[in-house]
C-alpha positions in Angstrom: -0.6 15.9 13.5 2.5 16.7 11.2 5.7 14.8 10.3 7.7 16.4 13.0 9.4 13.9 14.8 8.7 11.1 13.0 10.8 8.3 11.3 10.1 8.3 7.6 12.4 5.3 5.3 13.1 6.4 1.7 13.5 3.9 -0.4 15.2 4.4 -4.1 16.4 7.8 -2.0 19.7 8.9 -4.1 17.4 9.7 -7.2 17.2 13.5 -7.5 13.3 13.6 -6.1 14.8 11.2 -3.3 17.2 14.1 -2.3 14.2 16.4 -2.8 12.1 14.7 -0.3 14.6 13.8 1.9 15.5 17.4 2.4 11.7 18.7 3.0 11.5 15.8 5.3 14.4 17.2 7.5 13.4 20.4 7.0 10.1 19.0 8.6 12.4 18.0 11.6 11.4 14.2 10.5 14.0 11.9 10.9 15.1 9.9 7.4 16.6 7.1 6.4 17.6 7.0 3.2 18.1 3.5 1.5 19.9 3.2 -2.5 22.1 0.5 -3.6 25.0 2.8 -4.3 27.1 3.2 -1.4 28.6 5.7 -3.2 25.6 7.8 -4.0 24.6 6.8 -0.1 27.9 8.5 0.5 27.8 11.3 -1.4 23.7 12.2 0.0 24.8 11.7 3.9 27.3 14.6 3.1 25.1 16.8 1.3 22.3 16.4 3.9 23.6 15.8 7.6 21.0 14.1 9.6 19.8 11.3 7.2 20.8 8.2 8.0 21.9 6.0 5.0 21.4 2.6 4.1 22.6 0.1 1.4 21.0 -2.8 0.1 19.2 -4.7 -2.4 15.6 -4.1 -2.0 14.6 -6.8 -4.6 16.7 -9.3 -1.9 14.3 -10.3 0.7 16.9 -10.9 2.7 18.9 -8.1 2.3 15.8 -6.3 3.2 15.1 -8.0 6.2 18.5 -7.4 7.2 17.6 -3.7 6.7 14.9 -3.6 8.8 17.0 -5.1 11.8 19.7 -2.5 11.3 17.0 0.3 11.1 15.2 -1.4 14.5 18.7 -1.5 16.1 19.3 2.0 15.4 16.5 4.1 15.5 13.9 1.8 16.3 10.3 1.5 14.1 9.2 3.5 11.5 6.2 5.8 10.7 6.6 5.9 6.6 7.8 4.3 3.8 8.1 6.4 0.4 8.7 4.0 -2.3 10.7 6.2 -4.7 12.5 2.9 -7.0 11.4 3.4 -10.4 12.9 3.8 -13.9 11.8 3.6 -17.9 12.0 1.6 -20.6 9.5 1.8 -23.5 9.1 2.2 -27.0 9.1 -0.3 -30.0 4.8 -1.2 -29.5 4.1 -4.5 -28.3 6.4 -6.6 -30.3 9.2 -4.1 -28.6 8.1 -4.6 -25.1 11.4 -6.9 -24.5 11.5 -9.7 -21.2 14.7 -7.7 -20.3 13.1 -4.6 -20.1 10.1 -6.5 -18.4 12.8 -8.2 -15.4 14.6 -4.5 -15.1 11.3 -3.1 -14.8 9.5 -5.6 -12.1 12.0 -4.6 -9.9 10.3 -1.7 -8.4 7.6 -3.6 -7.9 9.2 -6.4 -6.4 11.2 -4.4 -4.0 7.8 -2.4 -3.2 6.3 -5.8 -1.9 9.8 -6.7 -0.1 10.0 -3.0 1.8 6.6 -2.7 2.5 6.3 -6.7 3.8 9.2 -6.0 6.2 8.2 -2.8 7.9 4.3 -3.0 8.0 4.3 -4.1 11.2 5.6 -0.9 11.9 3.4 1.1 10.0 0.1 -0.9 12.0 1.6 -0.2 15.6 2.5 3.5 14.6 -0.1 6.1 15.8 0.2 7.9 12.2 1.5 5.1 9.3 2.1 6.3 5.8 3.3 4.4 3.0 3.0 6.1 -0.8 4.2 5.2 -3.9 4.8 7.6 -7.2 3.3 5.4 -10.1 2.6 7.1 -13.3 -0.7 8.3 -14.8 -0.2 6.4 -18.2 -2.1 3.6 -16.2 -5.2 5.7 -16.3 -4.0 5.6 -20.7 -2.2 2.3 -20.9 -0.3 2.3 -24.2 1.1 0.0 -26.9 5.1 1.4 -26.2 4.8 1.5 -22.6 3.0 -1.8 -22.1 5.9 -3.3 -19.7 6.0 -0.2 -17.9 2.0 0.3 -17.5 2.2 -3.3 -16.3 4.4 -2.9 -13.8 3.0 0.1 -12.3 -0.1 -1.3 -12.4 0.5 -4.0 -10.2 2.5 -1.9 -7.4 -0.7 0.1 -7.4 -3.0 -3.1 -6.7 -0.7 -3.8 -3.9 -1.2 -0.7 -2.1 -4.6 -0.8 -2.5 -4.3 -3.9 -0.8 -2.1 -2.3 1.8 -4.9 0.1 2.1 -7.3 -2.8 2.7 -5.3 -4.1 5.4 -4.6 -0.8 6.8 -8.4 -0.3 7.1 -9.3 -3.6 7.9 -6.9 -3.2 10.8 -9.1 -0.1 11.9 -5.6 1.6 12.8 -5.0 5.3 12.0 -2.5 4.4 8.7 -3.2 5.6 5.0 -1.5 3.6 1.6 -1.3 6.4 -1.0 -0.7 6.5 -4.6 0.7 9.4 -6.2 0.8 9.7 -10.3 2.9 12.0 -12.4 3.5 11.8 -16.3 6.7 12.4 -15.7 8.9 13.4 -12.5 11.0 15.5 -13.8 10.4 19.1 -12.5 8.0 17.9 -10.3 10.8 16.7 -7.5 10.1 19.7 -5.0 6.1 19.5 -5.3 6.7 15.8 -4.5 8.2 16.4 -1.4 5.5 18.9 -0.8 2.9 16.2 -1.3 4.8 13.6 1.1 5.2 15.6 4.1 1.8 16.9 3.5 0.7 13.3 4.5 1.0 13.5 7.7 -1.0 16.7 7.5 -4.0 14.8 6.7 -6.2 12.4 8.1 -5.9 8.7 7.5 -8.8 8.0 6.2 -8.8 10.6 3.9 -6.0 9.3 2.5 -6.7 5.6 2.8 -6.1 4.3 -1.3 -6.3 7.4 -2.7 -5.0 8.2 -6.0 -3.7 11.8 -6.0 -2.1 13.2 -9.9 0.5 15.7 -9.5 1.1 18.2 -12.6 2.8 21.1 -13.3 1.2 24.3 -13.3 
């Protein structure tokens, strides 16, 4: 089983581990959509990567989203993966620092990780090898006082794809949820990539709501 001919939706894909997945992906000979909220930076990533098929919208809008999923049905029909790449930081300051704007900028990721993953897990059940993962971060293992709004937040999207990986195996249907932790993604983009098309390399069940840290060497 491998990746090859697959279609795999990006989502938060104009971010510089976005393009790095999106090119191993291709390289994979998996088809990609990639989804940002940039037309712009949609623009500018369809021309530096031919084949990908890009996407705008606002994946903290349900309905954008589900307006999303139509277009991607229309035009290339159901998909086998969903890499949930929307992130961002904002810390520092301890607890009395740990503003509600930061907090609302923050949940976003999380709140479009329930939208996207809502709208095409239909897909991900009826397909003969779903994957759905998720880069969260490993101070969740080490919660502290600066990045309590951040921890928070990442700590919820990774409760909801254990739950995905309860449904998933509840289902009894060959699909994995997986978590992957960094301390940080910068210079970790191109082992990333690595790591997602490795996914369909493996077994679901091996991979069924597992937690797998990646670090430099």
């Amino acid at each position: 089983m491998t990746v090859a001919g697959r279609t795999v939706l990006i989502a938060g894909a104009t971010s510089a581990s976005g393009h790095a997945v999106a090119r191993a992906l291709l390289d994979a000979d998996a088809r990609v959509i990639a989804v940002g909220s940039d037309q712009g930076r949609i623009d500018a990533m369809t021309a530096e990567l031919p084949g990908i098929l890009g996407e705008r919208a606002d994946l903290t809008d349900s309905d954008e989203v589900l307006e999303l999923a139509m277009r991607v049905h229309a035009s290339v029909g159901e998909v086998d993966g969903v890499i949930h790449l929307v992130g961002g930081w904002r810390g520092g300051g301890g607890i009395l620092g740990q503003s509600d704007e930061d907090y609302r900028v923050l949940e976003r990721s999380f709140t479009a990780l329930r939208h996207v993953s809502r709208a095409f897990w239909t897909d991900l059940v009826a397909s003969r090898a779903g994957r759905v993962a998720m880069v969260s971060s490993t101070t969740v293992a080490a919660p502290s006082a600066g990045s309590a709004n951040y921890t928070a937040v990442k700590a919820a999207s990774e409760s909801w794809m254990r739950s995905l990986a309860q449904g998933f195996a509840k289902a009894e249907v060959p699909a994995a949820a997986t978590i992957f932790r960094v301390s940080s993604l910068a210079g970790l983009e191109e082992r990333l990539a690595a790591s997602v098309v490795e996914l369909w390399n493996s077994d679901a069940e091996s991979l069924n709501g597992r937690v797998i840290e990646l670090a430099a060497d």
